[in-house]
TORTITOR-793876 format. One record per residue (C-alpha): x negated, z, y negated; residue number from 1; chain. Coordinates in steps of 0.5 Angstrom, whole numbers, plus 500, padded with zeros to 3 digits. Each point is the difference from the previous one (the first is absolute). Example, Ala and Ser with C-alpha at 12.3 -4.5 7.8 and 13.67 -1.06 7.14 Angstrom:
BEGIN
     x     z     y   num   chaine
   475   516   509     1        A
   498   498   493     2        A
END
This chain:
BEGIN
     x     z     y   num   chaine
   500   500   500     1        A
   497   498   493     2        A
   499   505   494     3        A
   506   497   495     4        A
   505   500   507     5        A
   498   508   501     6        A
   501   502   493     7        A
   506   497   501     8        A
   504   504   506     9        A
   496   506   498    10        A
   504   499   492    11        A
   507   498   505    12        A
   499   506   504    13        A
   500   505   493    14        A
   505   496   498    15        A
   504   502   506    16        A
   499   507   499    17        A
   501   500   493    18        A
   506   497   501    19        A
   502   505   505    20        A
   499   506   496    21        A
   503   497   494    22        A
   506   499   504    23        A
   501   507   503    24        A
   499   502   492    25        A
   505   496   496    26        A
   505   502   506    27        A
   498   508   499    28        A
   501   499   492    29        A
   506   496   500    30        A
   503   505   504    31        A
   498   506   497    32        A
   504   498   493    33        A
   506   503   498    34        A
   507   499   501    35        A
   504   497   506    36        A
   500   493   502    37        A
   506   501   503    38        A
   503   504   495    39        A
   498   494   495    40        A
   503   495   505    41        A
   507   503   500    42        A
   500   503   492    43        A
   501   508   498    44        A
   507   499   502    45        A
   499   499   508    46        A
   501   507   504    47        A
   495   503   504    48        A
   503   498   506    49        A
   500   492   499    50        A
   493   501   497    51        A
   497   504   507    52        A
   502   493   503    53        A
   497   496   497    54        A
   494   503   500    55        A
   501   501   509    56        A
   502   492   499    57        A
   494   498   496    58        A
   496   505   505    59        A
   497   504   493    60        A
   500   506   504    61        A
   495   498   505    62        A
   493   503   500    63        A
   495   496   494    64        A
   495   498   505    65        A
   507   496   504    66        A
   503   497   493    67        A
   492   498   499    68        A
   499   497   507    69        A
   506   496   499    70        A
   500   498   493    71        A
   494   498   501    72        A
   501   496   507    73        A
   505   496   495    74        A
   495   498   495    75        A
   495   497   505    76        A
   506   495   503    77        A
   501   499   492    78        A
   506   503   499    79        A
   500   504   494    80        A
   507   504   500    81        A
   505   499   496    82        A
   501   502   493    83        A
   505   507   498    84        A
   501   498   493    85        A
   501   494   501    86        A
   505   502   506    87        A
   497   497   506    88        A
   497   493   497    89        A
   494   499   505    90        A
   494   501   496    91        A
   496   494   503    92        A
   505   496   495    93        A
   498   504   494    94        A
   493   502   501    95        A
   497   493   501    96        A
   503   497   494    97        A
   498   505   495    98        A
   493   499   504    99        A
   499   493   498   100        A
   502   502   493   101        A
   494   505   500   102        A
   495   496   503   103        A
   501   495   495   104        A
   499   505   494   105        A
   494   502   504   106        A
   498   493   500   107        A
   501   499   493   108        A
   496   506   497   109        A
   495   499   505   110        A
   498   493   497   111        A
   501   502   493   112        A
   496   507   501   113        A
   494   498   505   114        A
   496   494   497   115        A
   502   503   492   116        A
   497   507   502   117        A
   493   497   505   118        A
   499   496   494   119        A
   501   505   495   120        A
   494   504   505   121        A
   496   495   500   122        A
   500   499   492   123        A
   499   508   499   124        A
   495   500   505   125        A
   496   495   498   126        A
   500   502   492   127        A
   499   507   502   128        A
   500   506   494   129        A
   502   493   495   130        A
   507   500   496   131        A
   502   496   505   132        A
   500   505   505   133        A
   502   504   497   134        A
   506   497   498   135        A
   502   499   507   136        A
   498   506   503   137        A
   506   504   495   138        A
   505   496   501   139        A
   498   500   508   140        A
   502   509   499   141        A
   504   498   495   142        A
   505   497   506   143        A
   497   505   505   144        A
   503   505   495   145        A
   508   497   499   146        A
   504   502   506   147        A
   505   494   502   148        A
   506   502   497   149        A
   497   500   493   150        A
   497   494   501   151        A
   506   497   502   152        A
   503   503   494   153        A
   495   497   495   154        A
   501   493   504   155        A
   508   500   499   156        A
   500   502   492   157        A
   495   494   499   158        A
   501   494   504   159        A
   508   502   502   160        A
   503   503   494   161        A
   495   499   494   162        A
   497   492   502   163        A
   506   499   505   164        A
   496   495   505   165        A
   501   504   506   166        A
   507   504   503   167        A
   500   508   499   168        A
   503   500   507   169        A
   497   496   505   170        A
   506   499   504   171        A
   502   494   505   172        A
   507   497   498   173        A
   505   499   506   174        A
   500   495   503   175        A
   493   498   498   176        A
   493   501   503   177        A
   493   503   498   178        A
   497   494   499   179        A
   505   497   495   180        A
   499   506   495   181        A
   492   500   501   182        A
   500   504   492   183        A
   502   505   503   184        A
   494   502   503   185        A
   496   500   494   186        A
   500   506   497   187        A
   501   505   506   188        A
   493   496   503   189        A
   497   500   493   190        A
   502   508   501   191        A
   496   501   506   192        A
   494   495   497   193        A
   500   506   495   194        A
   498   506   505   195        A
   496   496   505   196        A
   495   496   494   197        A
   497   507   499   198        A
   498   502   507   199        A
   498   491   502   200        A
   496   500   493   201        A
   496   506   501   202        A
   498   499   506   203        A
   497   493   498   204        A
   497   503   496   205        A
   496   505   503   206        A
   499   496   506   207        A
   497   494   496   208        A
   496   505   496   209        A
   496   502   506   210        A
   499   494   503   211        A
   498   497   492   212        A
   495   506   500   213        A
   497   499   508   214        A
   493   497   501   215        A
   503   493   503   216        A
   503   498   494   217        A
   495   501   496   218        A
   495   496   504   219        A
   505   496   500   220        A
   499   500   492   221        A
   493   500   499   222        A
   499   493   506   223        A
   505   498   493   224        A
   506   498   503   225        A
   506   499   495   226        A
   503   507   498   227        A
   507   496   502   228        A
   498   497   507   229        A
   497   508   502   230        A
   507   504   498   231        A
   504   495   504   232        A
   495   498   506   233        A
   497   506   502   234        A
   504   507   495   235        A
   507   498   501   236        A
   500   499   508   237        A
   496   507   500   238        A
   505   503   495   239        A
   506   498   503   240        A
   499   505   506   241        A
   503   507   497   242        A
   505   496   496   243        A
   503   496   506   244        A
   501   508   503   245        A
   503   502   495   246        A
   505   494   499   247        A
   502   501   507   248        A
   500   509   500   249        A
   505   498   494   250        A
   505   495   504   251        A
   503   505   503   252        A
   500   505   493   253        A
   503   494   497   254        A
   507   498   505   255        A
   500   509   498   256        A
   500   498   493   257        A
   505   495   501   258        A
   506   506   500   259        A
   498   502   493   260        A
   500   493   497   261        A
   506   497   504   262        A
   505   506   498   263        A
   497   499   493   264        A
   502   493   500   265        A
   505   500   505   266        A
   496   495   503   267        A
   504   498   508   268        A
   493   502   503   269        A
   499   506   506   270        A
   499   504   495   271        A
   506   501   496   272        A
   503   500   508   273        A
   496   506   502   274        A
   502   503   493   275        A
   508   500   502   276        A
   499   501   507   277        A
   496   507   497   278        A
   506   501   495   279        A
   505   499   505   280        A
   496   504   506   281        A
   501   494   505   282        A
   495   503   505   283        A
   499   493   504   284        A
   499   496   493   285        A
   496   505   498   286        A
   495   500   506   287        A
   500   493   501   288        A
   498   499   493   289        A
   494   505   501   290        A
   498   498   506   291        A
   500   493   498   292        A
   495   501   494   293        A
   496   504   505   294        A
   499   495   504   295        A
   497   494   494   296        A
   497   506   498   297        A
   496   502   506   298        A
   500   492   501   299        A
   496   498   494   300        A
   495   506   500   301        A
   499   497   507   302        A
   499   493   498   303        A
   495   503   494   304        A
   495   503   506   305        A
   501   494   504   306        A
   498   496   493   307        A
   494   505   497   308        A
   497   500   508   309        A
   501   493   500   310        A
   496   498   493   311        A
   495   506   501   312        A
   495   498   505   313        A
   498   507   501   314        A
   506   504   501   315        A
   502   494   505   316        A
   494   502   504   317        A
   500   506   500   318        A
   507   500   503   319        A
   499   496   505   320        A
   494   504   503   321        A
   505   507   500   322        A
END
């Protein structure tokens, strides 16, 4: 077996197991929230009898360990339950929709937020301790700083209600799909862009100032190779290595942050969903929402090791001798 395939089922094998345990979690947690599923199921008004058989008929007073084992068994045929709020709809049938619109939020500030940032490193790095970098670099903390909602907040006064290009809501008419109303993901995209900036800039920078710093480069410089042929040829490559860790470590941090800029858009995404099924109490909403986002989670960080150790010679030999 070779060194990248090795790295591979051992990354798979965590993955599993991670998987395992978050699973076991996010069911013990669910669980444990306040309030009863059935009372909620029937209202205030139902009498404690009726109560007391919808709970024996849903099987909620079986032990946790046997629910978990057969909530579970369900999720791995892919059967994620039915909805309460929604009074039994399947939450196949809603989950997978607003998934799709979340990833392609995702996707949009993913594009806008990774070449800007890895350029505006390498612009800082480059022209480290100048006005320029300096420049960058508070604007980079500054975007750190703001949580999501205010920026949200500042996007919707100036572009929707004081410029008015975009929509104050990002909501797709009935009737009407996604990609017939794309400028409604602008603003919810140019709020993530915000947050993520920050930590990819910065990240760029510092890692291109090592590299601009090391001893190859500057042998580089002195053979009298042009300045722009020795960043792109030889520093960049090197310099990518801890940015594309923390884009990845990020991904799953980002579908996280999707509830807060869904809900203060009311963007039809996953995040706005899980927002409801948490306002709600849908227990099986809830849990499918959680565990999902655990998976493209554990997922990206898993595809980020497998990227790094691929890209960096010495990691990938040192994984294939263990």
């Amino acid at each position: 077996m070779n060194r990248t395939a090795s790295i591979i089922l051992r990354r798979l094998g965590s993955l599993l197991a991670t998987l395992v345990v978050m699973s076991l979690l996010i069911f013990v947690l669910v669980e444990i929230m306040p309030g009863d599923v059935a009372q909620m199921i029937l209202g205030q008004s139902a009498t404690k009898e009726a109560v007391a058989a919808l709970r024996q008929a849903r099987g909620l007073d079986d032990p946790m360990l046997q629910r978990y084992g057969r909530w579970i068994s369900h999720v791995m045929v892919g059967d994620l339950g039915q909805s309460i709020y929604m009074q039994g709809v399947a939450i196949n049938s809603i989950l997978w929709r607003r998934v799709g619109h979340s990833l392609v939020l995702a996707l949009t500030a993913f594009l806008m937020f990774v070449p800007l940032s890895i350029f505006m490193g390498v612009v800082a790095g480059v022209k480290e301790k100048k006005p320029t970098d300096s420049i960058i670099s508070f604007f980079g903390l500054a975007t750190m700083a703001l949580p999501e909602f205010i920026s949200g907040v500042f996007l919707i006064t100036l572009f929707a209600v004081q410029l008015d290009w975009f929509p104050i809501v990002s909501v797709i008419p009935i009737g009407e799909s996604l990609f017939e109303n794309l400028n409604i993901l602008v603003l919810p995209a140019l709020s993530i862009t915000f947050v993520m900036f920050g930590y990819v800039s910065r990240m760029q920078r510092s890692s291109m100032i090592q590299v601009m710093h090391s001893d190859y480069i500057r042998a580089a410089v002195l053979k009298g190779m042009p300045r722009r042929y020795v960043i792109f040829k030889h520093a960049l490559k090197n310099a990518m290595l801890p940015t594309i860790t923390i884009i990845g470590m990020n991904m799953g941090w980002l579908f996280g942050g999707l509830v807060v800029v869904e809900t203060l858009f009311g963007f039809p995404g996953m995040g706005s969903l899980l927002m409801t099924a948490i306002k709600t109490r849908d227990v099986p909403l809830i849990e499918a929402c959680v565990l999902l986002i655990t998976v493209i989670y554990s997922v990206s960080t898993m595809i980020t090791d497998i990227l790094y150790s691929y890209l960096n010679p010495k990691i990938r030999f040192q994984g294939g001798r263990k």
